[in-house]
NUDOLO-609392 format. One line per field, with one value per residue: residue number from 1; residue in one letter; z negated, x, y of N, C-alpha, C in turn. Coordinates in Angstrom, 3 decimals. Layout:
residues N
zalum	[NUM,...]
midren	[A,...]
n_z	[Z,...]
n_x	[X,...]
n_y	[Y,...]
ca_z	[Z,...]
ca_x	[X,...]
ca_y	[Y,...]
c_z	[Z,...]
c_x	[X,...]
c_y	[Y,...]
END
This chain:
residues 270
zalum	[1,2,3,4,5,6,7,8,9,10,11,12,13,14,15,16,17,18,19,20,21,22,23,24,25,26,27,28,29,30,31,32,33,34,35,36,37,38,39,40,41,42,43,44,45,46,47,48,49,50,51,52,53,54,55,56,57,58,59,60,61,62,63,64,65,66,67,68,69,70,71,72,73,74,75,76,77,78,79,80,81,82,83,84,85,86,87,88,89,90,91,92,93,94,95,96,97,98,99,100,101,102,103,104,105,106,107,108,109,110,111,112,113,114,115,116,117,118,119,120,121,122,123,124,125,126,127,128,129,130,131,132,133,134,135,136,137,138,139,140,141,142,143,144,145,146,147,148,149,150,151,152,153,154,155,156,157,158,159,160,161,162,163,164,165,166,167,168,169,170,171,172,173,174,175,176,177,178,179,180,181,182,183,184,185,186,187,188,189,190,191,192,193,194,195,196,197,198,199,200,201,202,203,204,205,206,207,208,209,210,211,212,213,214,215,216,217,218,219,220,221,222,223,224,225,226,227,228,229,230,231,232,233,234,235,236,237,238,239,240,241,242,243,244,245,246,247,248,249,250,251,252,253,254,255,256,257,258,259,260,261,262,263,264,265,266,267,268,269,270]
midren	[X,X,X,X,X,X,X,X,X,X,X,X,X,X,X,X,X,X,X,X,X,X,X,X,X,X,X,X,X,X,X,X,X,X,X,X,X,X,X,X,X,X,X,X,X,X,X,X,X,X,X,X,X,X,X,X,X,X,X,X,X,X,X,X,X,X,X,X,X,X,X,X,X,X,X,X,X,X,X,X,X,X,X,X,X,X,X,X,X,X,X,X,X,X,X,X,X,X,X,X,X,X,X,X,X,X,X,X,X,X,X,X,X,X,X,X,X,X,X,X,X,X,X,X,X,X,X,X,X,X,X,X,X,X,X,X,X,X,X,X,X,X,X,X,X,X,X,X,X,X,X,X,X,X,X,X,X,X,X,X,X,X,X,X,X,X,X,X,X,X,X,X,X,X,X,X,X,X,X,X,X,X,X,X,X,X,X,X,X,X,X,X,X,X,X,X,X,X,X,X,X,X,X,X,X,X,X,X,X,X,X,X,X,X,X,X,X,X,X,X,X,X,X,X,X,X,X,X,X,X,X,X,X,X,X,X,X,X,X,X,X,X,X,X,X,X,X,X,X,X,X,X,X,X,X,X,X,X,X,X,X,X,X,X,X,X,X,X,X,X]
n_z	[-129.699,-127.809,-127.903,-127.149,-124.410,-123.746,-123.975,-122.122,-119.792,-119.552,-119.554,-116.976,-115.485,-115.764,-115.331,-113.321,-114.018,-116.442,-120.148,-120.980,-123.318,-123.682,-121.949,-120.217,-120.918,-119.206,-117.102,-118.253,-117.306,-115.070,-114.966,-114.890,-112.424,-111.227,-110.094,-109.967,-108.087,-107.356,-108.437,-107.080,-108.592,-111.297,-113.461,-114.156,-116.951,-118.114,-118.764,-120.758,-122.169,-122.966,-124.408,-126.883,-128.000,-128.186,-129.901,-131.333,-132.813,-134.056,-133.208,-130.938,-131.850,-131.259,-129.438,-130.876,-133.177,-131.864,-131.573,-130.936,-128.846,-125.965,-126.438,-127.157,-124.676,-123.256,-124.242,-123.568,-124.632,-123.370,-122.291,-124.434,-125.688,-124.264,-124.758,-127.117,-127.391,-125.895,-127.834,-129.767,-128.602,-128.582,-131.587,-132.015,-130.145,-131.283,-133.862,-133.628,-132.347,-134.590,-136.661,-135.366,-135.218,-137.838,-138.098,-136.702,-137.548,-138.844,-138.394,-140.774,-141.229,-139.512,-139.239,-138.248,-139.429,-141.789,-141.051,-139.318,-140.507,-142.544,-140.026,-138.778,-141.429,-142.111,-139.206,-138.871,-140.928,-140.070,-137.595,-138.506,-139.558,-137.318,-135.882,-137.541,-137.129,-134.475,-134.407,-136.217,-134.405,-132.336,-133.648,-134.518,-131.809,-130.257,-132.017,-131.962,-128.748,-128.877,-130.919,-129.019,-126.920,-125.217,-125.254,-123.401,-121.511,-119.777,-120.808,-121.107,-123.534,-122.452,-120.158,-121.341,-123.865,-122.120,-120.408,-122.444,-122.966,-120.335,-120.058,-122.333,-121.617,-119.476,-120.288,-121.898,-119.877,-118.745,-120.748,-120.469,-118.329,-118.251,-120.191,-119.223,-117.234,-118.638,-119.378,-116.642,-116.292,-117.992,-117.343,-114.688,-115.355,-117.353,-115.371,-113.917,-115.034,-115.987,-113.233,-112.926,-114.964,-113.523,-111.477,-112.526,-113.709,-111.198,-110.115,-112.399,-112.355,-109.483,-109.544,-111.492,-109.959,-107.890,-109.352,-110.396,-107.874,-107.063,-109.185,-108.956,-106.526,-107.387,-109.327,-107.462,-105.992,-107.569,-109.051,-106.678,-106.654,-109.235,-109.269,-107.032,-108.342,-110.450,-108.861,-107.739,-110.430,-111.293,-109.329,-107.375,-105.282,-104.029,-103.248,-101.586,-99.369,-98.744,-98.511,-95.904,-94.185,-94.165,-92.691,-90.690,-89.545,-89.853,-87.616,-85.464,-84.899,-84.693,-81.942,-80.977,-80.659,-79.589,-76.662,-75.836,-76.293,-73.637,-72.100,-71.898,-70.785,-68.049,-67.159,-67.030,-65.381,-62.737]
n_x	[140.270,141.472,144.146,143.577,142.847,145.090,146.555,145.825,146.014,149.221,149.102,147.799,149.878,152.071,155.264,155.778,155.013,154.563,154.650,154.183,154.216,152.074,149.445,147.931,145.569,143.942,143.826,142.189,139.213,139.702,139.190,136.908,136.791,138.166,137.486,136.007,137.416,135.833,133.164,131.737,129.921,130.687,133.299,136.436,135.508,133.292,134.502,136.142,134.108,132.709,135.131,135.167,132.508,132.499,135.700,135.205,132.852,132.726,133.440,132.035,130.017,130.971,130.268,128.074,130.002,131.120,129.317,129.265,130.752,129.864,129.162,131.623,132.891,131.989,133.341,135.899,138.656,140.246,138.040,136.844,138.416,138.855,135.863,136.378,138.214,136.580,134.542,135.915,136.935,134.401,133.393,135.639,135.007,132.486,133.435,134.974,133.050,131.943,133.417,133.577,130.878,130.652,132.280,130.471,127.860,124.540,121.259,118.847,117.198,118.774,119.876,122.269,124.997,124.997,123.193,124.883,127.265,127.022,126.686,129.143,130.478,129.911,129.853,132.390,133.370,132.129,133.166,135.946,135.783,134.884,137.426,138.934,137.880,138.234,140.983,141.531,140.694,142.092,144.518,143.663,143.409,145.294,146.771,145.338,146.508,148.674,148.192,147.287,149.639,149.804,151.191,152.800,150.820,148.776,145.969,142.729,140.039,137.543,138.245,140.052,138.217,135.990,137.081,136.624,134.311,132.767,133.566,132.494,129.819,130.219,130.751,128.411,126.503,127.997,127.689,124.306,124.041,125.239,123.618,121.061,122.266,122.379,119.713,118.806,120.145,119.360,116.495,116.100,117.571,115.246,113.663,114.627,114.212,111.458,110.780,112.571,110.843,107.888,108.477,109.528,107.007,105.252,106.610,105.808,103.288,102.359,104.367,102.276,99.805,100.520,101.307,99.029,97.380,98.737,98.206,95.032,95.331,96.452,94.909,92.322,93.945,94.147,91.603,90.345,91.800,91.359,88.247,88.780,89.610,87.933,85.837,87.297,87.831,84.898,84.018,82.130,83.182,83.375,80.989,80.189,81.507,80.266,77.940,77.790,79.232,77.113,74.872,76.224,76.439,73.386,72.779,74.484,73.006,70.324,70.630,71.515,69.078,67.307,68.918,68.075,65.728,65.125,66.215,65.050,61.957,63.164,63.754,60.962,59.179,61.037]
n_y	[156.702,157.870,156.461,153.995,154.644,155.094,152.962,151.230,152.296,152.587,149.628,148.480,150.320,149.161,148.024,150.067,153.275,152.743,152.382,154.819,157.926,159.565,161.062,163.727,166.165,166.613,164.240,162.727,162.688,161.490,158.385,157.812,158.051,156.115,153.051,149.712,147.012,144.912,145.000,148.479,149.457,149.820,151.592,152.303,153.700,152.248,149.619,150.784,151.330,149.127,147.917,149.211,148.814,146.513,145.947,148.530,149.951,151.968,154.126,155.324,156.847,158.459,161.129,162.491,163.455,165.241,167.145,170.164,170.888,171.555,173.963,175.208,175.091,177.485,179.352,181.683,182.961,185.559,186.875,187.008,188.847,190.770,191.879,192.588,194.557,197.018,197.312,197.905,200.722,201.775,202.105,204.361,205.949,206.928,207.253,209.516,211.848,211.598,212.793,215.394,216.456,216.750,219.456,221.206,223.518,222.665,221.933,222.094,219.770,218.319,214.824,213.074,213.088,211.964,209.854,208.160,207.979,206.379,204.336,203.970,203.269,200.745,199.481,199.132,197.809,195.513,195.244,194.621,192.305,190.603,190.750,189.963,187.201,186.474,186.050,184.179,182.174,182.457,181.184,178.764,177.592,177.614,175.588,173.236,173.210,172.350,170.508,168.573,168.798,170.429,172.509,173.940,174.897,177.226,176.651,177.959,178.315,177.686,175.805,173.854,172.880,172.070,169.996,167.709,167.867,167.405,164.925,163.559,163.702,162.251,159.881,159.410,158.905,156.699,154.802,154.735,153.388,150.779,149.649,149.554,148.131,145.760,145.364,144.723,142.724,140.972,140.941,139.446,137.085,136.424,135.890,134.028,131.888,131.780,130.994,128.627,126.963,127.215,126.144,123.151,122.383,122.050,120.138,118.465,117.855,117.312,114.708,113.399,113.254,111.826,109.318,109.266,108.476,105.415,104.384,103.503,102.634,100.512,99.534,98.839,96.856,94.894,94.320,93.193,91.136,89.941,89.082,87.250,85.555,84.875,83.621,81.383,80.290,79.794,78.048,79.116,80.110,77.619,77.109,78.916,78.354,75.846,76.028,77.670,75.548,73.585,75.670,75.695,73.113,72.390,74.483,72.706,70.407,71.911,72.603,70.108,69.022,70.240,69.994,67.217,67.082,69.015,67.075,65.221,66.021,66.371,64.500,63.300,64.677,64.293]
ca_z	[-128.343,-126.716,-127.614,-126.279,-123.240,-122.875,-124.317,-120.956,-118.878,-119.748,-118.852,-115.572,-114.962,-116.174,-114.538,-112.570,-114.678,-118.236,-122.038,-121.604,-125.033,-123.964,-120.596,-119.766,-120.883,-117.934,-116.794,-119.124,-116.795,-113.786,-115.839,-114.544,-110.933,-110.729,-109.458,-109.837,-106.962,-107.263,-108.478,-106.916,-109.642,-112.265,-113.636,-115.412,-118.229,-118.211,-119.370,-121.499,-123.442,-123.025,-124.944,-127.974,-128.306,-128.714,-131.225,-132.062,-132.266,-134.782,-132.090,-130.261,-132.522,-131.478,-129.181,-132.317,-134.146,-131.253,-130.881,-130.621,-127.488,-124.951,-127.131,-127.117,-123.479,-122.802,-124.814,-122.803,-125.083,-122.488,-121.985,-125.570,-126.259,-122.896,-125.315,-128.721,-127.004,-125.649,-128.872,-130.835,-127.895,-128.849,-132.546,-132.093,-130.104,-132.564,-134.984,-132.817,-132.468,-136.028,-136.996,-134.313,-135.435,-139.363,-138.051,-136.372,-138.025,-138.574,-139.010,-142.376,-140.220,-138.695,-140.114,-137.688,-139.838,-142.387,-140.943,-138.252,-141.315,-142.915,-139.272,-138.965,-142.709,-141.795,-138.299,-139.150,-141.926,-139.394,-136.686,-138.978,-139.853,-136.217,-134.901,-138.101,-136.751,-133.341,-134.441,-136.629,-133.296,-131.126,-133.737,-134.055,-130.673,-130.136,-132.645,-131.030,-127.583,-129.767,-131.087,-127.707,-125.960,-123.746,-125.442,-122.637,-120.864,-119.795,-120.644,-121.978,-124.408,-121.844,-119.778,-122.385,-124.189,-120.996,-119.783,-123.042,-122.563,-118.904,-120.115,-123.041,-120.537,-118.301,-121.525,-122.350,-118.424,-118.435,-122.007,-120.075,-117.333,-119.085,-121.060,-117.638,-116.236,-119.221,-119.253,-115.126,-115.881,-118.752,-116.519,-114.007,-116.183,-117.278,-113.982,-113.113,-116.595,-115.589,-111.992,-113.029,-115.902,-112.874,-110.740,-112.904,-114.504,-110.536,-110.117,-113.107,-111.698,-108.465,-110.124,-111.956,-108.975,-107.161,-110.352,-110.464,-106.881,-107.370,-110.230,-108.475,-105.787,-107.854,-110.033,-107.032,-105.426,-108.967,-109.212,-105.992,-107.056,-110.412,-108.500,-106.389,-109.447,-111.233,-108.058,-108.340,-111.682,-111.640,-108.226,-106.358,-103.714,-102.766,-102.983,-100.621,-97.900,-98.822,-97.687,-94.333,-93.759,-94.181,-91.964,-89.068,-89.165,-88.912,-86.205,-84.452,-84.867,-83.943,-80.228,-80.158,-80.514,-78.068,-75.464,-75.747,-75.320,-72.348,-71.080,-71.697,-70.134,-66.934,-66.298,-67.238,-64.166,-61.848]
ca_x	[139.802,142.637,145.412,142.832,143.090,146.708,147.046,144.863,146.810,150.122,149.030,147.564,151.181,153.203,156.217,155.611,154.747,153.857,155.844,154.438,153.924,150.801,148.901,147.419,143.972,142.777,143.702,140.953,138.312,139.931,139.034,134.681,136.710,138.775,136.150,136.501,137.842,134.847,131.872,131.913,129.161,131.670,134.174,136.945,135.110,132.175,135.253,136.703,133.121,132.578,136.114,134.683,131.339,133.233,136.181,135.486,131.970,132.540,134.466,130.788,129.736,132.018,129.303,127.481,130.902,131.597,128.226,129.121,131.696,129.174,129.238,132.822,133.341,131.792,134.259,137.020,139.489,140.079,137.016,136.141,139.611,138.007,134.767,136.520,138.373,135.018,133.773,136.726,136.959,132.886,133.359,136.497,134.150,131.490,133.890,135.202,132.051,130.958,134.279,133.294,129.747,131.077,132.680,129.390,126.529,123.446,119.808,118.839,116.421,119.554,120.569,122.905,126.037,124.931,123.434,125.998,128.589,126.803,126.880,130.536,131.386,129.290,130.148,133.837,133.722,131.750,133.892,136.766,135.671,134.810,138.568,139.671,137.577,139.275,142.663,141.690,140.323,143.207,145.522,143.496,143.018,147.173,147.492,144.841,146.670,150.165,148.271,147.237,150.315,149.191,151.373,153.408,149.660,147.691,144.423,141.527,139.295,136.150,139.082,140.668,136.971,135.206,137.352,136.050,132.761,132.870,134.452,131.480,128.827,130.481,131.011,126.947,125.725,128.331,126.762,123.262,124.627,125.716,122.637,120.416,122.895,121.785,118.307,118.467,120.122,118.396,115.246,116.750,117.774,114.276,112.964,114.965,113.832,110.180,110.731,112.511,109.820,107.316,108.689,109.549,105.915,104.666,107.057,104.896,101.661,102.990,104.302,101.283,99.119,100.808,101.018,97.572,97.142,99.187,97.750,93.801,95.721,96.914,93.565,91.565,94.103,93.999,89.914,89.874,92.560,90.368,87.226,88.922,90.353,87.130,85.661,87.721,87.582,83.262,83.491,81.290,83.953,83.506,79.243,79.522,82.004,79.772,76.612,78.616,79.333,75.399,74.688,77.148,76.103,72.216,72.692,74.918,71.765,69.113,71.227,71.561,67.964,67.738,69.474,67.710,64.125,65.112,66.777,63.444,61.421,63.680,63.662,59.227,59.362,61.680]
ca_y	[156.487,158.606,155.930,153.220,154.780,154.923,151.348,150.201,153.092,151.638,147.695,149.184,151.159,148.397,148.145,151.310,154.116,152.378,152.881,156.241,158.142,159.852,161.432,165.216,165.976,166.520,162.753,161.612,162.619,160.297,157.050,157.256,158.090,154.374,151.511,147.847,146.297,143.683,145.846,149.346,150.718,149.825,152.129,152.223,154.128,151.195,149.015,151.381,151.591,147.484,147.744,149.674,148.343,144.882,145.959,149.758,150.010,153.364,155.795,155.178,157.521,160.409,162.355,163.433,163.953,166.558,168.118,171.017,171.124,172.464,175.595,175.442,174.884,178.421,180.864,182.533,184.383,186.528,187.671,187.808,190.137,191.978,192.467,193.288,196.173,197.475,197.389,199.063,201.996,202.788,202.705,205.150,207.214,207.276,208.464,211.220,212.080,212.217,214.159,216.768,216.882,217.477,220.635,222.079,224.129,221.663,222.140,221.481,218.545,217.217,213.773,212.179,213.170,211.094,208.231,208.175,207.868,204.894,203.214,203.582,202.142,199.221,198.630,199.118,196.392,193.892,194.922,193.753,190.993,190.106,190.767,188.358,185.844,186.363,186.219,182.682,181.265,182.094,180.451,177.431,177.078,177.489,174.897,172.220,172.747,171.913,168.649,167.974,168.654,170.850,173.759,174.696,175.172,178.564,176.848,178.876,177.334,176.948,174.885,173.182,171.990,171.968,168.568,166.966,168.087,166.277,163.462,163.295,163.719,160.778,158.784,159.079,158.098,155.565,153.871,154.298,152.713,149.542,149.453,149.624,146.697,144.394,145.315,144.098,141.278,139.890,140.545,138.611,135.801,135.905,135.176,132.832,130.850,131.640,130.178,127.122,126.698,126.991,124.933,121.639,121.897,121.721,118.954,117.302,117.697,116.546,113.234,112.799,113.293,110.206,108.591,108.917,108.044,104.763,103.915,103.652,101.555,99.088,99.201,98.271,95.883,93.879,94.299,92.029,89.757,89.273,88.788,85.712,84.252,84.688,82.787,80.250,79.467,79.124,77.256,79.789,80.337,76.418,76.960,79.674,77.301,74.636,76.942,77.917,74.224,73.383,76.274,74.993,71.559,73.050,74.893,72.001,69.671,71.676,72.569,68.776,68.458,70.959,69.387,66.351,67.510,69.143,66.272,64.049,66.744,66.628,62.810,63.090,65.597,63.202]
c_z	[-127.344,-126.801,-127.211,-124.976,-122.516,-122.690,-122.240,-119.421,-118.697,-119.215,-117.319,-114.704,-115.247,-114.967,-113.465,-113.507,-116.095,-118.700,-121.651,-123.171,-125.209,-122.345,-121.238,-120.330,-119.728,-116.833,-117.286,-117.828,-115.199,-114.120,-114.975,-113.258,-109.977,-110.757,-109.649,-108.132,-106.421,-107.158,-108.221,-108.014,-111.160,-112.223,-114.623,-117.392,-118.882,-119.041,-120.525,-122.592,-123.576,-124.292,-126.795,-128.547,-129.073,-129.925,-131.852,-131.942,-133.314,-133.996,-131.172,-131.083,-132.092,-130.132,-130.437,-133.244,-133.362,-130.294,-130.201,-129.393,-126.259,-125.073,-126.790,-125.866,-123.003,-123.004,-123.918,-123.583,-124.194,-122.122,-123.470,-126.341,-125.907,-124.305,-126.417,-128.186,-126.621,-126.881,-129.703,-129.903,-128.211,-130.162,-132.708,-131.428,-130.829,-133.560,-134.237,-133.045,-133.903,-136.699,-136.701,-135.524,-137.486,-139.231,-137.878,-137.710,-137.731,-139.216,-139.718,-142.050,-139.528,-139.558,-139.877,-138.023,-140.736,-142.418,-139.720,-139.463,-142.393,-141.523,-139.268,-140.173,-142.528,-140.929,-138.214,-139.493,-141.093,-138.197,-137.270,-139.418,-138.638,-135.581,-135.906,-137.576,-135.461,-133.515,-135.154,-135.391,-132.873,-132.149,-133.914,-132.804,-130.039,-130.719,-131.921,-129.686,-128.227,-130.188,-129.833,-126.875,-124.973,-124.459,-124.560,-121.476,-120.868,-120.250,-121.699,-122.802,-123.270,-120.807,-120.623,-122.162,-122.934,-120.257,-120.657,-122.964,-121.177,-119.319,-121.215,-121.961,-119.706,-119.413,-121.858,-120.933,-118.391,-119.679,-121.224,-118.593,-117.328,-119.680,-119.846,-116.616,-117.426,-119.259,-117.539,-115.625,-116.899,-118.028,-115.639,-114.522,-116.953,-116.578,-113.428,-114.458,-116.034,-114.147,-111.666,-113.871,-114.551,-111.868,-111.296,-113.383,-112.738,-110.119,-110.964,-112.943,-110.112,-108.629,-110.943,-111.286,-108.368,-108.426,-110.481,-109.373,-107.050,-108.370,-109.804,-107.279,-106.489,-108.668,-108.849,-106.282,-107.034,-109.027,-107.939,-106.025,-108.461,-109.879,-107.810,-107.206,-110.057,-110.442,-108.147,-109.278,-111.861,-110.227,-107.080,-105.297,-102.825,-102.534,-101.669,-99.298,-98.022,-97.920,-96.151,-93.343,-93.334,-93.196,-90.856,-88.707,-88.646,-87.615,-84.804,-83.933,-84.248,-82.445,-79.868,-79.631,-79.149,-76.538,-75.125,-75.640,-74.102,-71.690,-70.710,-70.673,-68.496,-66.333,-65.882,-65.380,-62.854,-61.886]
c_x	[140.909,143.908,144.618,143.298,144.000,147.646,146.837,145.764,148.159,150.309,148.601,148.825,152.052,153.953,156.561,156.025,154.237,155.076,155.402,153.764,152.422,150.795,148.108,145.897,143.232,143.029,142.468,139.299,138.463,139.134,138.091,135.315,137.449,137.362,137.159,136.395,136.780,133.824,132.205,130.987,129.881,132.650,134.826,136.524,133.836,133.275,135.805,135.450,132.889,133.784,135.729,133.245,131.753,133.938,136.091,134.354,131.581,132.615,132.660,129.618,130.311,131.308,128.654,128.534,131.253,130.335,128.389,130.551,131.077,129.276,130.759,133.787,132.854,132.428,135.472,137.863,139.897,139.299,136.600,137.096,138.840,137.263,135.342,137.247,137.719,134.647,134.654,137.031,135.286,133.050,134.002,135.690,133.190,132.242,134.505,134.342,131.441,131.728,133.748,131.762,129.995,131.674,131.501,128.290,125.343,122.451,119.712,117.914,117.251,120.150,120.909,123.913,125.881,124.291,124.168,127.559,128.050,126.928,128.456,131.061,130.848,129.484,131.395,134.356,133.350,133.002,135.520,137.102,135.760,136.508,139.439,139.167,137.828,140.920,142.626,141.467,141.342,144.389,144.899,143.200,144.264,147.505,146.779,145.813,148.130,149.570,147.910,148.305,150.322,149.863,152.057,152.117,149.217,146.636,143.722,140.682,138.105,137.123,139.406,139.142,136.031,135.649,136.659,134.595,132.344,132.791,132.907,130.082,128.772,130.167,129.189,126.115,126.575,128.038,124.939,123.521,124.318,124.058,121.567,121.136,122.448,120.542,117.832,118.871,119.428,116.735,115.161,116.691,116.014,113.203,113.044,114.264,112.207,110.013,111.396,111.321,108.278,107.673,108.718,107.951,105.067,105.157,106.233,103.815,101.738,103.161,103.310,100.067,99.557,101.005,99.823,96.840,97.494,98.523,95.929,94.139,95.761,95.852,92.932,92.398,93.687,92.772,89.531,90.459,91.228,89.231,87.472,89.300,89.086,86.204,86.029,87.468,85.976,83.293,83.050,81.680,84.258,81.928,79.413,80.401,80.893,78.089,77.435,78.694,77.832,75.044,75.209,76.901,74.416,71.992,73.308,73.213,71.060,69.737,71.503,70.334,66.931,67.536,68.716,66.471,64.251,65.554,65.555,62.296,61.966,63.587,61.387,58.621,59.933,60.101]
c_y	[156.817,157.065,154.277,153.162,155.107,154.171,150.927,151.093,152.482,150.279,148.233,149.706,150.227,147.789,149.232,152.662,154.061,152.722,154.402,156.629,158.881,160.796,162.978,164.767,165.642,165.162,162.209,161.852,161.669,159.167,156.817,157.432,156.124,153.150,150.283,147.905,145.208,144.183,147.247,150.485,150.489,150.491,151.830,152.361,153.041,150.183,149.652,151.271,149.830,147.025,148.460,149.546,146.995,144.871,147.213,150.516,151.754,154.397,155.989,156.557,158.983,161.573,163.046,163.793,165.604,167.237,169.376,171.803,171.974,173.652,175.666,175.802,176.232,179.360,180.749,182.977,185.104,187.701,188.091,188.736,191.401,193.023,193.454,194.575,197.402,198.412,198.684,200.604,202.852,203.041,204.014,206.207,207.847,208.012,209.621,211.806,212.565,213.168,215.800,217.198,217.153,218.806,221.513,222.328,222.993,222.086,221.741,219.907,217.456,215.663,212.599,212.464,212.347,209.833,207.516,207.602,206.458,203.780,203.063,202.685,200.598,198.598,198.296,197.946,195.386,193.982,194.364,192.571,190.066,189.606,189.742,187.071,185.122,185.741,184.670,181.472,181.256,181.231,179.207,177.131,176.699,175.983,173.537,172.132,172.432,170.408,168.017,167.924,168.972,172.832,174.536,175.338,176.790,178.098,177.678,177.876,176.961,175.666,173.717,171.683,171.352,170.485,167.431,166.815,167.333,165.107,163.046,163.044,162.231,160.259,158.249,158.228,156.803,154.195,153.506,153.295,151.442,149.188,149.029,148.412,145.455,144.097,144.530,142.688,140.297,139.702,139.680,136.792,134.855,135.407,134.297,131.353,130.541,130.814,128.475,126.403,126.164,125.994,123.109,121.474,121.768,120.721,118.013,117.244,117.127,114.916,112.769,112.898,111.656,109.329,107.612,107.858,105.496,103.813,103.125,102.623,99.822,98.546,98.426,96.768,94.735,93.656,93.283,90.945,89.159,88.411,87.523,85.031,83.612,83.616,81.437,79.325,78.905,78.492,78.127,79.951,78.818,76.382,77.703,78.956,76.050,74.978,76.954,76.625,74.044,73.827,75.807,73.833,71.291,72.963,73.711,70.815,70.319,72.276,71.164,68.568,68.821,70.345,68.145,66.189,67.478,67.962,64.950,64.615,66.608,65.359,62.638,63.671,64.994,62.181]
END
């Protein structure tokens, strides 16, 4: 992951500050602070994990390889020398103490010379064991800041671990991140699917509405074309001019006949 991110450091610095051979720990926690230039909720480290999901989808794995960093990020050697000196100034008093009290006169009832002399052989041996397990920490912890490159460094181990521990922390929000930007946009994408889907199927009820419409037009214009053809063809459409005629020639007659009463009537009168 580290020479990932000094591959992408490098192309970024190129021609500036790239071909370097390797960057400070405590650079690694910049990465989640550089933004895209385009998207401001994008970080570098969003690319950096987009980059190992794609070809290095194992290193994705390396929170649970380094569970236990949080723990790590809290020890001090300093403070825990502080303690072990503490510790070895009370045993040394205890045995003062129990020396002294081997010189004095003791009630035959008293029997804090002898279980005062089983705590010492016991706390002795743990407290030796304790100050070996000091002395293995501080040299692996020497030798980590030697593979890191960080040997000319003061840092303390809660320093040191404590940047990885950051940097892990970012590394997990910036995976939920990502995960929370595909879940939007596939929702997205599915909306827009559902809203073209809705739309062309009201486009087809639309066109099959005037379809329909259209269709009821041209039915009835045709149903009166039929009707005059069908006319035609049995005659009936010359019976019913032939009636009309009849009728008009009627009526002309009886207004002749009409006229010609009255006009007999009018001379009878003269």
């Amino acid at each position: 992951m580290l020479e990932i991110v000094l591959a992408i450091g490098n192309f970024m610095n190129k021609g500036q500050r790239g071909g370097a051979y390797g960057f400070r720990v405590a650079s690694l926690n910049k990465i989640a602070d550089t933004k895209s230039s385009i998207d401001r909720n994008i970080s570098l480290l969003h690319y950096l994990i987009m980059i190992l999901e794609k070809h290095f989808p194992d290193i994705l794995n390396m929170p649970s390889e380094l569970q236990h960093l949080p723990e790590a990020a809290k020890v001090n050697l300093a403070e825990l020398e502080k303690e072990i000196g503490n510790l070895r100034k009370g045993l040394r008093a205890v045995e003062v103490e129990l020396e002294y009290q081997k010189r004095q006169a003791r009630e035959p009832n008293d029997k804090f010379v002898p279980v005062m002399s089983d705590f010492i052989t016991v706390s002795s041996f743990s407290f030796s064991e304790l100050e070996d397990q000091l002395s293995e920490a501080r040299d692996k912890f020497s030798k980590a800041l030697v593979h890191f490159g960080e040997q000319d460094s003061k840092m303390q181990p809660d320093e040191f671990f404590g940047i990885f521990d950051t940097f892990l922390q970012a590394f997990a929000e910036a995976r939920q991140d990502l995960e929370a930007m595909r879940r939007k946009k596939e929702e997205e994408e599915r909306r827009a699917r559902m809203e073209a889907m809705l739309k062309e199927q009201r486009e087809r009820e639309r066109w099959q509405r005037q379809r329909k419409v259209h269709a009821g037009n041209a039915l009835e214009e045709g149903g009166e074309f039929d009707d005059l053809v069908s006319a035609l063809r049995s005659g009936e459409v010359f019976d019913k001019d032939l009636c009309k005629l009849k009728r008009s020639r009627k009526r002309s007659g009886n207004l002749a006949l009409e006229v010609t009463r009255e006009r007999a009537t009018n001379r009878l009168n003269c």
